[in-house]
C-alpha positions, 0 to 999 in steps of 0.5 A: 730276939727277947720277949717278956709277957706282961699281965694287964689284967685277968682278961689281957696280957702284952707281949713286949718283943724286942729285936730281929724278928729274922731268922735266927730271931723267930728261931730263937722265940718260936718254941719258947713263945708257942709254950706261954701261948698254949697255957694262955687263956686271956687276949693278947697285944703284941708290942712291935715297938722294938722290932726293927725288921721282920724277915718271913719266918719271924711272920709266921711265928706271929702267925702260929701264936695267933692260930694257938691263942685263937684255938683256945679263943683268945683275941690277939692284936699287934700295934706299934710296928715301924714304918718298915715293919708295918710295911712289910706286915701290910704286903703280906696281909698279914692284917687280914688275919692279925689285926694290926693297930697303931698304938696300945690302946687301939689294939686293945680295943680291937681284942676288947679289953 
């Protein structure tokens, strides 16, 4: 599992993840995602595009970013999940506390960038 952070603007970034978001996969970007969140003070939308599977620990490092970068008040959106992935995400409702959308521009739109 890789990330890379990309800065939109002074109010926005994109977090580009790419790979498993199993177990070894949220292991290996859990702390190190946690570390840019905690210093972030702008909205975030999160690219799944290149995320193939989402195993449960990999939900809840989305769900601890998002509880970090909420604490500072930031908004967080998530967009571009396959079909699987977005299947997954829908039956844990993960949408009721990440808004999920189907493209960049609409997740932006959802943190109000």
């Amino acid at each position: 599992m890789q990330f890379k952070i990309v800065e939109i603007d002074a109010g926005l970034c994109r977090v580009e993840l790419s790979g498993r978001l199993d177990a070894a996969g949220a292991e290996m970007l859990d702390a190190p995602l946690s570390a840019h969140f905690a210093a972030m003070r702008r909205a975030v939308v999160i690219d799944l595009s290149d995320v193939p599977f989402v195993g449960s620990l990999g939900i809840r490092v989305l769900i601890s970013a998002t509880r970090l970068l909420k604490r500072h008040g930031q908004q967080v959106a998530l967009y571009g999940a396959n079909a699987m992935v977005l299947d997954v995400l829908h039956t844990v409702s993960l949408d009721q506390l990440i808004p999920i959308a189907a493209d960049e521009a609409s997740a932006r739109a959802l943190v109000g960038a």
